[in-house]
C-alpha positions in Angstrom: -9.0 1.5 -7.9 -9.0 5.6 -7.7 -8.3 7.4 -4.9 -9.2 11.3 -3.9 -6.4 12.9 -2.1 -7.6 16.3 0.3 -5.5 18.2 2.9 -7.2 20.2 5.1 -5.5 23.2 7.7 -8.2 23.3 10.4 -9.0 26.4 12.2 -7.3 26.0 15.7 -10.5 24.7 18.3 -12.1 23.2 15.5 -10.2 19.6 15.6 -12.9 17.7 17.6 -15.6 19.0 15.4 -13.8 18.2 12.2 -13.1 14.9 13.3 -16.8 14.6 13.8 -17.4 15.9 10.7 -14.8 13.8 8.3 -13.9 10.8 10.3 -15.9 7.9 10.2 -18.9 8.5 11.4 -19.4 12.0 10.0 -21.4 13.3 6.9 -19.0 12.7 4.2 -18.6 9.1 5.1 -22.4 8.4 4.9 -23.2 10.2 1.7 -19.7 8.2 0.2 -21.6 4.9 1.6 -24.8 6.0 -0.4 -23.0 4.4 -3.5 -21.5 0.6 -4.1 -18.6 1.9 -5.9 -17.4 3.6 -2.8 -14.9 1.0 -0.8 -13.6 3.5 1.9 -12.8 7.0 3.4 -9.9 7.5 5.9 -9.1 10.6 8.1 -5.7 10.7 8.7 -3.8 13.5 11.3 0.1 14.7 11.2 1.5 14.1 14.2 4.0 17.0 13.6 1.5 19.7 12.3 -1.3 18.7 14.4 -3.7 21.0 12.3 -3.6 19.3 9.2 -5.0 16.5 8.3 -5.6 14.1 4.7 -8.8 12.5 3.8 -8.1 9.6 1.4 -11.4 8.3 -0.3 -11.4 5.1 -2.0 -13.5 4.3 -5.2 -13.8 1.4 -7.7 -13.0 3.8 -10.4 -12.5 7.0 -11.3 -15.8 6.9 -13.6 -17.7 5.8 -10.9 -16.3 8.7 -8.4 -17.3 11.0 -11.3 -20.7 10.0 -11.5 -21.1 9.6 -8.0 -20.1 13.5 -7.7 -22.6 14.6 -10.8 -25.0 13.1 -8.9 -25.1 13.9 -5.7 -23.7 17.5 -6.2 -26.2 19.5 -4.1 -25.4 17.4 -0.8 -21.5 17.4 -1.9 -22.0 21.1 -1.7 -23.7 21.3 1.6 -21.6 19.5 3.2 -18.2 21.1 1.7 -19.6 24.6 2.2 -20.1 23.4 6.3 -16.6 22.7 6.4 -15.5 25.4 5.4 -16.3 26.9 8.8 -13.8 24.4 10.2 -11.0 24.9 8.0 -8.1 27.8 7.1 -7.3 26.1 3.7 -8.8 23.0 1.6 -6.7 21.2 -0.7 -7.1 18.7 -3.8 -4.0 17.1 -3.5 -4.5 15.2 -6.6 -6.8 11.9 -7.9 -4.8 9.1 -8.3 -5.4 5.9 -9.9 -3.7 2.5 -8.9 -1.0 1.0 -11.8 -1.5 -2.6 -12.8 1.9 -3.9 -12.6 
């Protein structure tokens, strides 16, 4: 399993919008749900810093997440660049990859 990792400081009014936006429901969720290799995308929200929040999108593999994102770049962009009206700061917290114990 991989595992994208993104923090996001939204822009203080904008929280209902981004929820819209990034929860499940919202854009990113339905282009992710275009491909089989995507298992899940969760919106998570601090409870202490109430403007940021973590998106944590599960893939098969990291291979498949890559090809997925060479593939659909021109909607990844669209929507990413939408955000951006929604946001202060956007974060790649890292890719992560489950160990096999």
């Amino acid at each position: 399993m991989f595992v994208a990792l993104w923090e996001y400081e939204v822009k203080p009014g904008c929280e209902k919008r981004f929820e819209e936006a990034y929860g499940p429901g919202g854009g990113w969720v339905r282009l992710f749900r275009s491909d089989s290799n995507h298992i899940e995308t969760r919106l998570l929200r601090d409870p202490f810093r109430r403007a940021i929040y973590v998106t944590v999108d599960f893939w098969n593999s990291r291979g498949a997440y890559e090809k997925f994102m060479t593939g659909h770049q021109d909607e990844y962009t669209a929507l990413d660049d939408a955000g951006e009206e929604l946001t202060n700061i956007e974060r790649r917290v890292g890719w992560f990859e489950a160990v096999d114990a």
